[in-house]
ROVEXMI-197190 format. One line per 4 residues: number of its first residue (from 1); their letters; for each residue x, y, z of N, C-alpha, C. Coordinates in nm, 4 decimals. Layout:
BEGIN
NUM) a) X:Y:Z:X:Y:Z:X:Y:Z; ... $
//
This chain:
BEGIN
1) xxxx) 10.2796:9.6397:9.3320:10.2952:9.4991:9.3635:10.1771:9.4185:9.3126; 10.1044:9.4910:9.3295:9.9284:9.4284:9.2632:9.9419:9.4017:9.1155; 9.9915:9.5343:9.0722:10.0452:9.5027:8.9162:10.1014:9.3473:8.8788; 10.1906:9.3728:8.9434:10.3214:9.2710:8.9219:10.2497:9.1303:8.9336 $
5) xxxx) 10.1804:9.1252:9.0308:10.1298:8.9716:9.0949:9.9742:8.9560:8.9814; 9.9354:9.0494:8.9415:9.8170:9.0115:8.7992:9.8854:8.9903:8.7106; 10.0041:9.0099:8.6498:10.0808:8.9739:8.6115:10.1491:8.8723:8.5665; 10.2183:8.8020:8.6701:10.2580:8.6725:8.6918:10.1620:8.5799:8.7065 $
9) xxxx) 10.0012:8.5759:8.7556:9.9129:8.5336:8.7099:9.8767:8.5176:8.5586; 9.8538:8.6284:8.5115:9.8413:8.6135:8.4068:9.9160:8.5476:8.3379; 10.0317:8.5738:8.3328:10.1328:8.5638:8.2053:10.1345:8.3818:8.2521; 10.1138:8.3193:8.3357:10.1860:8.1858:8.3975:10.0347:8.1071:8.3083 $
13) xxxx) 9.9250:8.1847:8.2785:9.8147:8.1526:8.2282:9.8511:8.1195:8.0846; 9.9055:8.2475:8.0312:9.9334:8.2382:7.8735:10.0303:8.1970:7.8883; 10.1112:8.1329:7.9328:10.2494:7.9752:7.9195:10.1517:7.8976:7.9272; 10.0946:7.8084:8.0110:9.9822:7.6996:8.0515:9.9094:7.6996:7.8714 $
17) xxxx) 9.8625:7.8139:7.8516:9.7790:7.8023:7.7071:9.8458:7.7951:7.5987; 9.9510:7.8506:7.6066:10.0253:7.8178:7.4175:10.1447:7.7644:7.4404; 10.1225:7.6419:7.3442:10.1916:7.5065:7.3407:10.3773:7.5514:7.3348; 10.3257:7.6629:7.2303:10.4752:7.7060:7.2209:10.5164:7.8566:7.1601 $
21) xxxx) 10.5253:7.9459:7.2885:10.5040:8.0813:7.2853:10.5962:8.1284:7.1890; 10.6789:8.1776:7.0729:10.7648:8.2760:7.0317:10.8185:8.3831:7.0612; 10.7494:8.4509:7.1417:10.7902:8.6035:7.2040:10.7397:8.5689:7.3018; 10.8166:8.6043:7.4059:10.7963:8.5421:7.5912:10.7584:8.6866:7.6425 $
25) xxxx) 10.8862:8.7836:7.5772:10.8891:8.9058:7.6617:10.7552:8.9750:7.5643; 10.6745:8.9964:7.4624:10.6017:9.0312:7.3813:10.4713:8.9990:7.4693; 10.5108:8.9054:7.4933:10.3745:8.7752:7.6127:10.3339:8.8865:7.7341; 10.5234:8.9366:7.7653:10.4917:8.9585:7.9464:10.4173:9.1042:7.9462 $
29) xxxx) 10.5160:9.2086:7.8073:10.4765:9.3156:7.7722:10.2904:9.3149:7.7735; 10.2741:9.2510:7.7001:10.0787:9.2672:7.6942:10.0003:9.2360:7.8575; 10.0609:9.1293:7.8878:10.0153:9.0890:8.0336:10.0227:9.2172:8.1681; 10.1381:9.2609:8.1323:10.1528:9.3881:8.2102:10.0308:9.5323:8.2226 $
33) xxxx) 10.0093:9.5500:8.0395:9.9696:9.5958:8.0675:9.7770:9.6133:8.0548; 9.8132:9.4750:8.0404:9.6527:9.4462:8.0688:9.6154:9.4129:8.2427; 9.7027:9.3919:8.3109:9.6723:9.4106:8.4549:9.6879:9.5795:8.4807; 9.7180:9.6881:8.4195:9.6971:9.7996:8.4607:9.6291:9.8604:8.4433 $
37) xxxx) 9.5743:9.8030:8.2835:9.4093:9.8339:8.2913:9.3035:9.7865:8.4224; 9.3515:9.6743:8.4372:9.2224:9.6381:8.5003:9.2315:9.7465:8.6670; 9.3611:9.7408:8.6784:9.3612:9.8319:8.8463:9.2692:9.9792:8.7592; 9.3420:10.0307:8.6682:9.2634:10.1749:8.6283:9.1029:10.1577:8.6614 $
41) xxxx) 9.0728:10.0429:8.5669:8.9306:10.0121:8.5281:8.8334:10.0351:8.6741; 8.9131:9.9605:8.7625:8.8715:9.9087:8.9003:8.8465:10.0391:8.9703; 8.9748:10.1544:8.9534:8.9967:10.3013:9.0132:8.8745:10.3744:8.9749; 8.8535:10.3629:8.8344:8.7222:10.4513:8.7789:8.5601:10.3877:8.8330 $
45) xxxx) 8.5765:10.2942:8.8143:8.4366:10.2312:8.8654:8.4226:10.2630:8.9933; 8.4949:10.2857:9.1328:8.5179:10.2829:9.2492:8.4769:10.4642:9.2166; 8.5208:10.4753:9.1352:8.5368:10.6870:9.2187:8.3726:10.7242:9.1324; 8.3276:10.6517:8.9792:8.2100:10.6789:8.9596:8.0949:10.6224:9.0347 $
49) xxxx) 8.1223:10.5766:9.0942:8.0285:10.4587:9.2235:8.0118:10.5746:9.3323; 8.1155:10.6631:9.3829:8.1162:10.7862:9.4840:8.0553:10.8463:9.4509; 8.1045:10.9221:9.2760:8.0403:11.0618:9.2663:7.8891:11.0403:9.2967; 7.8216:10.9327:9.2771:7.7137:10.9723:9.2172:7.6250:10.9577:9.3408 $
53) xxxx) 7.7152:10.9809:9.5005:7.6913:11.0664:9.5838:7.6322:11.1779:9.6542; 7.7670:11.2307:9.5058:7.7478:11.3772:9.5567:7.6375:11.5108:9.4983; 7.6109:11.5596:9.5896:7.4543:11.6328:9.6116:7.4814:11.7798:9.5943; 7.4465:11.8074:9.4911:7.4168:11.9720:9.4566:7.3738:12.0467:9.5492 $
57) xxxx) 7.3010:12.0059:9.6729:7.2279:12.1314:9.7465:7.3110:12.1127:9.8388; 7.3986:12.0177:9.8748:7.5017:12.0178:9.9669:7.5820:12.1306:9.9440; 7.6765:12.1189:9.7807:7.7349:12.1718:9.7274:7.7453:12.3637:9.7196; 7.5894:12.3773:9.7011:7.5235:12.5177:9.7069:7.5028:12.5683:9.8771 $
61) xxxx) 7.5125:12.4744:9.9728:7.5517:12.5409:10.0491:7.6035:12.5448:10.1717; 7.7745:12.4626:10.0766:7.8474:12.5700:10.1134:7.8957:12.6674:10.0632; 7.8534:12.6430:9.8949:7.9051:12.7991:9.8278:7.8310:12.9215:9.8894; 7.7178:12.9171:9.9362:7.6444:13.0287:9.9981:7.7194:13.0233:10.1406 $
65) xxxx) 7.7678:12.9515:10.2295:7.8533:12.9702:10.3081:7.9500:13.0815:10.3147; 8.0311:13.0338:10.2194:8.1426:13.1032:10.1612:8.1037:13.2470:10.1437; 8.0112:13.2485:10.0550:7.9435:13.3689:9.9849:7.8842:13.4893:10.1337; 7.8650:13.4231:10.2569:7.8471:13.4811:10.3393:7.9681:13.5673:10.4268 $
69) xxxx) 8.0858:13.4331:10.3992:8.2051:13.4782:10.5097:8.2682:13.5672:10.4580; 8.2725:13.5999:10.2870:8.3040:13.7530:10.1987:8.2380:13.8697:10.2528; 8.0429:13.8067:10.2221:8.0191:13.9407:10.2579:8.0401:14.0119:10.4433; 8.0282:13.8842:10.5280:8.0667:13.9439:10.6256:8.2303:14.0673:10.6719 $
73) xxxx) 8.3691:14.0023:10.5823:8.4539:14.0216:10.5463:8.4350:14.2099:10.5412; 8.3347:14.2141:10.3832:8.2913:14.3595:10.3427:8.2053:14.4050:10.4000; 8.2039:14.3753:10.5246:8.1093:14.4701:10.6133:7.9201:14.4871:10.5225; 7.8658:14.3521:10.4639:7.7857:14.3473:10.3985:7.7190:14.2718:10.4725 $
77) xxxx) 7.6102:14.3195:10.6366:7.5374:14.2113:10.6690:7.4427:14.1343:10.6317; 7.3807:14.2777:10.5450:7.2343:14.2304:10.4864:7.2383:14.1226:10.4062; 7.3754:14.1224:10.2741:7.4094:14.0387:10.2378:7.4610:13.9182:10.2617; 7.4797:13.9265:10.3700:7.5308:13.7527:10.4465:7.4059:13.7277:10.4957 $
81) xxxx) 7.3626:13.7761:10.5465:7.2312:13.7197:10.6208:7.1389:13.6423:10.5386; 7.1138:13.7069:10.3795:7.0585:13.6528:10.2852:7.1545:13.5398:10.1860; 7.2476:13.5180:10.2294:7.3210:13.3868:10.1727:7.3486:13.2815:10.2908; 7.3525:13.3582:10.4002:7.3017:13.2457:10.4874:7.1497:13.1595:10.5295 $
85) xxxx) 7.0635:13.2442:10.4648:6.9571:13.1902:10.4420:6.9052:13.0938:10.3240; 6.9673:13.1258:10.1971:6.9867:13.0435:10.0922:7.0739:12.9213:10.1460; 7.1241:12.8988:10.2142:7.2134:12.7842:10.2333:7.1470:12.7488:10.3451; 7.0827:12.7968:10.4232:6.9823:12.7136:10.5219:6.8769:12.6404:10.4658 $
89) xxxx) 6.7929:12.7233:10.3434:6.6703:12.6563:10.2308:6.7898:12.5163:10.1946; 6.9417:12.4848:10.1246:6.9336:12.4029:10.0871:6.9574:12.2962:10.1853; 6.9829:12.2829:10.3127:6.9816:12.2447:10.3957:6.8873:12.1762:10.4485; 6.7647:12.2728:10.4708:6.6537:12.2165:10.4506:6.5730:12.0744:10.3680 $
93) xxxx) 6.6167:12.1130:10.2687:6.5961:12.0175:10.1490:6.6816:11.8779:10.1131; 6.7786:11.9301:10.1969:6.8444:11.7637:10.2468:6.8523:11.7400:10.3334; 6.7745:11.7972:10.4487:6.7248:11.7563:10.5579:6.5820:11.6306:10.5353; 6.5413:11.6836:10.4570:6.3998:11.6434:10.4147:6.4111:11.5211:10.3579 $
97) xxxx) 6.5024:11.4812:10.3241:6.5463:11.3351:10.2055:6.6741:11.3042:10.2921; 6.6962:11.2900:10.4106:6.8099:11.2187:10.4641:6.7795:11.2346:10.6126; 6.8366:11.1183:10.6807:6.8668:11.1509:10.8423:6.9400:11.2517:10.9162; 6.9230:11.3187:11.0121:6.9377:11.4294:11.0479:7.1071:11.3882:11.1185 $
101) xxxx) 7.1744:11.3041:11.1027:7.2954:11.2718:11.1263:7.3364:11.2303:11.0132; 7.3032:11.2059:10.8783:7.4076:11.1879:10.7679:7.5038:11.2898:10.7345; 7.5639:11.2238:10.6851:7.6643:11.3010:10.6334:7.6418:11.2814:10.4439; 7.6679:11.3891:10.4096:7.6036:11.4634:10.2779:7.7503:11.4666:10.1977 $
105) xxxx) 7.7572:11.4052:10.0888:7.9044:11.3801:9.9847:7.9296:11.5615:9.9476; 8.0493:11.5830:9.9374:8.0158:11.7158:9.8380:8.1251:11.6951:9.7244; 8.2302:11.6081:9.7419:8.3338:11.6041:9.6336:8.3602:11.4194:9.6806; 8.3796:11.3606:9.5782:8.4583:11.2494:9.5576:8.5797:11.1611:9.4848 $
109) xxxx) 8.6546:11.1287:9.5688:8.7809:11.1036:9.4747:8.8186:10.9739:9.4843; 8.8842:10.8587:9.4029:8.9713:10.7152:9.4287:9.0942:10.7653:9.3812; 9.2015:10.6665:9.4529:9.3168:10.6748:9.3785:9.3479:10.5575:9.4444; 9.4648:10.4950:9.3364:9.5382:10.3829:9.3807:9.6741:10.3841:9.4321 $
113) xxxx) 9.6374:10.2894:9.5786:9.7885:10.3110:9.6501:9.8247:10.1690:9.6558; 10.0185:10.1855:9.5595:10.0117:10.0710:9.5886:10.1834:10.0085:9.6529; 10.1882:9.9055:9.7338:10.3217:9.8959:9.7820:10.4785:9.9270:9.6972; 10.5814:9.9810:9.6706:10.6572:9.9745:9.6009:10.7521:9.8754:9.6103 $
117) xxxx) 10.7170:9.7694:9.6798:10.7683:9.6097:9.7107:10.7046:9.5166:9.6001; 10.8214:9.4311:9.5566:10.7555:9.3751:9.4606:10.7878:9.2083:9.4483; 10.8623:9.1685:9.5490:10.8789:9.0440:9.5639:10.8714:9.0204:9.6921; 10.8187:8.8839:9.7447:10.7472:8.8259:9.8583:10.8199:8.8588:10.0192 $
121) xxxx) 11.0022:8.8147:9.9574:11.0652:8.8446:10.0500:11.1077:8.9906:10.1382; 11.1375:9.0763:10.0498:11.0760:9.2230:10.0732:10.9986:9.2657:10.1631; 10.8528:9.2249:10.1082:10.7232:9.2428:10.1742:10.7179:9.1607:10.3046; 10.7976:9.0571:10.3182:10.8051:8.9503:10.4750:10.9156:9.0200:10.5661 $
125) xxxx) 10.9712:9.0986:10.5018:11.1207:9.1792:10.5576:11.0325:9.2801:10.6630; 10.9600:9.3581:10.5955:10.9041:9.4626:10.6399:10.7913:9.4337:10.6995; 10.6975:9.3273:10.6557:10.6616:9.2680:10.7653:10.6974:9.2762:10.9055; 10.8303:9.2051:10.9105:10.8355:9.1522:11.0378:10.9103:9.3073:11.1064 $
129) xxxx) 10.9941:9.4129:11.0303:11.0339:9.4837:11.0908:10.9243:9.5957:11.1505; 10.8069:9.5748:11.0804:10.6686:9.6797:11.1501:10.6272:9.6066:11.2514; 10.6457:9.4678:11.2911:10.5485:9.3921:11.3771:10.6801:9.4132:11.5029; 10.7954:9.4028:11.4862:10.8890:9.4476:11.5924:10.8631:9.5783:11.6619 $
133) xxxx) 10.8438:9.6966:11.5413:10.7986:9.8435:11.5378:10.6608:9.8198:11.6627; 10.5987:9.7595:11.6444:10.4623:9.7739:11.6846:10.4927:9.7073:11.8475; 10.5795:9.5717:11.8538:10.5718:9.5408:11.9961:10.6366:9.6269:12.0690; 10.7961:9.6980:12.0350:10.8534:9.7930:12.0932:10.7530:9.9785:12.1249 $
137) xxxx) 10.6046:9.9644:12.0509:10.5907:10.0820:12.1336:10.6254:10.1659:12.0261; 10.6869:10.1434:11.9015:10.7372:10.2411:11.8098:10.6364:10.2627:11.7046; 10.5233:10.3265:11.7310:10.3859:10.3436:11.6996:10.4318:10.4289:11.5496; 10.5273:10.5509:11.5654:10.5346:10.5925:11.3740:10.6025:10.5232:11.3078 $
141) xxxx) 10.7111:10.4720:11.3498:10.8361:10.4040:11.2775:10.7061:10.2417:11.2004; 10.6434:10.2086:11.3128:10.5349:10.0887:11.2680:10.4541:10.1345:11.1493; 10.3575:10.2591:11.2022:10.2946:10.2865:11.0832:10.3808:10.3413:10.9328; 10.5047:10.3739:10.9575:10.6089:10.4397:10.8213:10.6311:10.3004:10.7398 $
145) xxxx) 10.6587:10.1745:10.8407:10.6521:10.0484:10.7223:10.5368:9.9868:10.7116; 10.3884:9.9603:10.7609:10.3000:9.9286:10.7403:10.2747:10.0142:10.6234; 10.2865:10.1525:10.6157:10.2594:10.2123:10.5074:10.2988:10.1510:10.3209; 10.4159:10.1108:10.3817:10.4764:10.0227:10.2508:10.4345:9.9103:10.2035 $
149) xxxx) 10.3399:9.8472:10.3124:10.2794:9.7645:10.2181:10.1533:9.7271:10.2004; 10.1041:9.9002:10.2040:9.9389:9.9397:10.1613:9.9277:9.8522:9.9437; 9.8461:9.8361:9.9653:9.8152:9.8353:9.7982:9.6212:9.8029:9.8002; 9.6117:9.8915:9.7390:9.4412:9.9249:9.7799:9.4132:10.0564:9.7142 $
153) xxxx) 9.3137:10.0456:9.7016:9.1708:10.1758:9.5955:9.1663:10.2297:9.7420; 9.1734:10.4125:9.7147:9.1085:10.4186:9.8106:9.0313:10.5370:9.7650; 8.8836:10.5103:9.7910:8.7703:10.6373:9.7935:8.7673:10.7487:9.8958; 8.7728:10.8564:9.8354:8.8225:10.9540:9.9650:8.6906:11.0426:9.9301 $
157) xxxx) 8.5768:11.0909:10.0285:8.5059:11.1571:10.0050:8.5109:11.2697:10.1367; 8.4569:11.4142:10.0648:8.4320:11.5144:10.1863:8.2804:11.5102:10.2269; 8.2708:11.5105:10.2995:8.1375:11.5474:10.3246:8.0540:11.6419:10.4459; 7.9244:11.7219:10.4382:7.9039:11.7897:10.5290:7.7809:11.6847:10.6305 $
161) xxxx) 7.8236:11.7620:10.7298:7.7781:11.7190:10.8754:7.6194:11.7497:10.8706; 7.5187:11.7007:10.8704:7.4044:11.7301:10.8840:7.3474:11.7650:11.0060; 7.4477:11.7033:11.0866:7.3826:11.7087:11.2726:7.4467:11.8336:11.3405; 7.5019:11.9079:11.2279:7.6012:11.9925:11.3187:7.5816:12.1567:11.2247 $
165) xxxx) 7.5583:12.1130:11.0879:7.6134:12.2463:10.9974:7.4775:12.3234:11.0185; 7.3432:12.2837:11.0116:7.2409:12.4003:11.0449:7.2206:12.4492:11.1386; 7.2602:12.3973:11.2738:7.2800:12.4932:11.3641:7.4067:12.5589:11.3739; 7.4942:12.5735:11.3217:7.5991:12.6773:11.3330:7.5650:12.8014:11.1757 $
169) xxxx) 7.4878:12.7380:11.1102:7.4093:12.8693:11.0368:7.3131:12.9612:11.0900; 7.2017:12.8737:11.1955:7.1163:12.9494:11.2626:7.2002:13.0434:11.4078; 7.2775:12.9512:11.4357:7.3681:13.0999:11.5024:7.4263:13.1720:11.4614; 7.4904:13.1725:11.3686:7.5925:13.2839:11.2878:7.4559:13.4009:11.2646 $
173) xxxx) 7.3551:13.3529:11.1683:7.2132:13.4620:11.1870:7.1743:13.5224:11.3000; 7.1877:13.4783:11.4326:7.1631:13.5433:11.5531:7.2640:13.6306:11.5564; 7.4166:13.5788:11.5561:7.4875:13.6704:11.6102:7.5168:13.8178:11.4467; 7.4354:13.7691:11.3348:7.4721:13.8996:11.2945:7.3588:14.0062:11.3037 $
177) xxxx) 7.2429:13.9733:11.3430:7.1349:14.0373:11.3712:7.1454:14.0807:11.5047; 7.2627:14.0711:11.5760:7.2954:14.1344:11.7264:7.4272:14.2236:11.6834; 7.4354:14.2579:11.6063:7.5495:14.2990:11.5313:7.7052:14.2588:11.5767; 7.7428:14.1448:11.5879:7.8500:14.0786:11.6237:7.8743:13.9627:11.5383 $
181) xxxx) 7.9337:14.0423:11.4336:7.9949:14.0106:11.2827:8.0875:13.9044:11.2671; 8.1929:13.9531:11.3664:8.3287:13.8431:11.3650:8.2684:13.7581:11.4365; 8.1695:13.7524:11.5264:8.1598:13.6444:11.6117:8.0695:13.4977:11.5250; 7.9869:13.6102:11.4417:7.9090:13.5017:11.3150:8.0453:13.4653:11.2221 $
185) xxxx) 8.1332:13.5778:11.1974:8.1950:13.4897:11.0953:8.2615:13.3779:11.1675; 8.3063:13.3814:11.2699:8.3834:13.2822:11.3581:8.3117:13.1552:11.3408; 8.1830:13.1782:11.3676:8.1309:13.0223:11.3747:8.1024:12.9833:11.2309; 8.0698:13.0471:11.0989:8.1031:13.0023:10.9848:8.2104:12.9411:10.9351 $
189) xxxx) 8.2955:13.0210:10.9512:8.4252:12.9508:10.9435:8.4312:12.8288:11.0126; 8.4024:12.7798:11.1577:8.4509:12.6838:11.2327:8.3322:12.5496:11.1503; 8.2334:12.6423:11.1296:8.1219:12.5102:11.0513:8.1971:12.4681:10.9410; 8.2205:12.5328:10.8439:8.3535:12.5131:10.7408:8.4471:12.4098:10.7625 $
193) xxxx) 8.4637:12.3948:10.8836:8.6254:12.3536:10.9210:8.5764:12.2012:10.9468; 8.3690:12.1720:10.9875:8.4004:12.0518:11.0639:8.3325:11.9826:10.9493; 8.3512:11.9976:10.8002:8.3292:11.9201:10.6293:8.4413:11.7619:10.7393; 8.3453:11.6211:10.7149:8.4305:11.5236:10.6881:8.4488:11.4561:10.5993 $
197) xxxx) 8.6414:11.4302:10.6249:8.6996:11.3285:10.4847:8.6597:11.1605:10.5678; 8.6219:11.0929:10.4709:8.5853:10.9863:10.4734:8.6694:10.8877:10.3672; 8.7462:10.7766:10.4083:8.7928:10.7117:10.3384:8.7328:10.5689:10.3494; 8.7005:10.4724:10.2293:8.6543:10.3698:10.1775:8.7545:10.2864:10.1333 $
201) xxxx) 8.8202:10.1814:10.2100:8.9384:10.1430:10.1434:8.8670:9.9892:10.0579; 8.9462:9.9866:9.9217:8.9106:9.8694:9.8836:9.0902:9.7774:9.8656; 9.0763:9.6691:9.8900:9.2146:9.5294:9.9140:9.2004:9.5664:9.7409; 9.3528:9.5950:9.6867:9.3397:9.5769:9.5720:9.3644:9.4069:9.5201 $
205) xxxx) 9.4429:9.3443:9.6221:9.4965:9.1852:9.6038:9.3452:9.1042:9.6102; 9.2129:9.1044:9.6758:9.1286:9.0399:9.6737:9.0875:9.0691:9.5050; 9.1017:9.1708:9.4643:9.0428:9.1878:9.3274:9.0893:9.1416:9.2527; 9.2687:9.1619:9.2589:9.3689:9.0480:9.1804:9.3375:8.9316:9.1720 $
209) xxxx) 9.3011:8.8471:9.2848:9.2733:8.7244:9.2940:9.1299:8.6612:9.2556; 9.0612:8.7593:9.2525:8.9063:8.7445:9.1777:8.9006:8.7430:9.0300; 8.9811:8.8474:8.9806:8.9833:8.8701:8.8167:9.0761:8.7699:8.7925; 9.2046:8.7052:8.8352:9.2750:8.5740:8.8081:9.1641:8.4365:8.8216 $
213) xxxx) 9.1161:8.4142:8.8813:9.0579:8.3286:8.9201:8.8724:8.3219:8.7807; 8.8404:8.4490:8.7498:8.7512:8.4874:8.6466:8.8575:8.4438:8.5471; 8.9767:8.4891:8.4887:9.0536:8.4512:8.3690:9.0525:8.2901:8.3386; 9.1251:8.2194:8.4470:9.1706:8.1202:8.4714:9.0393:8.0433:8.3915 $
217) xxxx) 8.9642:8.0074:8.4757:8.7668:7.9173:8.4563:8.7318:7.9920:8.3226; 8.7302:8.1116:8.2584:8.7387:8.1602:8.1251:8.7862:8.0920:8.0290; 8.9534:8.0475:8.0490:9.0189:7.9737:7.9508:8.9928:7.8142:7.9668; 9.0152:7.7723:8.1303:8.9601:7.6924:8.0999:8.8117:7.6298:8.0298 $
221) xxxx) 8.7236:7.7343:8.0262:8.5791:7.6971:7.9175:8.6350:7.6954:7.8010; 8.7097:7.7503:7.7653:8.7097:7.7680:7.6002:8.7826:7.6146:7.5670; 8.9127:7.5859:7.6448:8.9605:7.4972:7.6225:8.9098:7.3461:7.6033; 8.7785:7.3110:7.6470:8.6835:7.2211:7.6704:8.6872:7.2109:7.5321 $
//
């Protein structure tokens, strides 16, 4: 729908500018897909804006995590014990350069979600049938059409728990040095489990209306 409405911006721009167009549909064709650049453009800038987040020693350990819950697996304590210690050193080290409650990026992603409604009335239809949804108490049926008329970037990052993941390493080390293996792998695993997804939503329509509004004062300079 974001498409569509940079679009009709646009294209209502290049009518306004040439006195007398020849190819209308040639017009709409380019307009199209120069508003899908710009959502792409917008998608990449948004997800390279994340990565550069994300933290290698985070990264390393949870691969030494991992690398522990194998060797525990193969009956290899010595060897977990010493990859759980490598992943405590990197821990350490982003302990040291962050607050002891951040949360630490380890993967980052955008993607664009966008309504499959594409004219006003549509979108006022469903409107009003989620806002009915919502007074009746019909809390999924509300969110199943609110869903329809998401259109927005959204940054989705994982990240580890700083306030939580080194002490469930320093216990898993207790309990395998008491020789109670499954009970360390248990809490590895459960440290594993508490990585958070974090979502960053960006309005893709405020951006529509920013880059229309940049076009618009553009042509109008030149036209001066």
């Amino acid at each position: 729908a974001v498409t569509s409405l940079l679009s009709c911006i646009g294209f209502a721009v290049l009518r306004a500018k040439e006195e007398s167009p020849t190819d209308i549909a040639q017009q709409q064709t380019a307009v199209e897909q120069q508003a899908q650049s710009f959502v792409d453009t917008q998608r990449n800038e948004a997800e390279q804006q994340a990565l550069k987040s994300v933290d290698a020693d985070a990264i390393d350990a949870i691969r030494e995590t991992e690398n522990a819950i194998r060797n525990i697996t193969d009956n290899k304590t010595d060897e977990a014990i010493a990859a759980i210690q490598r992943a405590s050193s990197k821990l350490d080290s982003l302990l040291s350069r962050n607050s002891a409650s951040a949360l630490i990026t380890l993967e980052a992603h955008a993607s664009v979600i966008e309504t499959p409604l594409h004219d006003s009335t549509s979108i006022n239809d469903v409107a009003q049938d989620a806002g009915r949804a919502f007074d009746d108490r019909d809390f999924v049926d509300a969110r199943v059409l609110l869903n329809m008329l998401r259109s927005e970037i959204c940054v989705r990052t994982l990240n580890l728990p700083l306030a939580t993941y080194p002490t469930a390493l320093k216990n898993a080390t207790r309990l395998l040095q008491e020789k109670k293996s499954q009970d360390a792998k248990a809490v590895l695993l459960a440290a594993r489990d508490t990585l958070v997804l974090v979502d960053r939503i960006i309005p893709l329509p405020l951006l529509v209306a920013r880059e229309a509004i940049n076009e618009a004062q553009s042509l109008r300079e030149k036209d001066k």
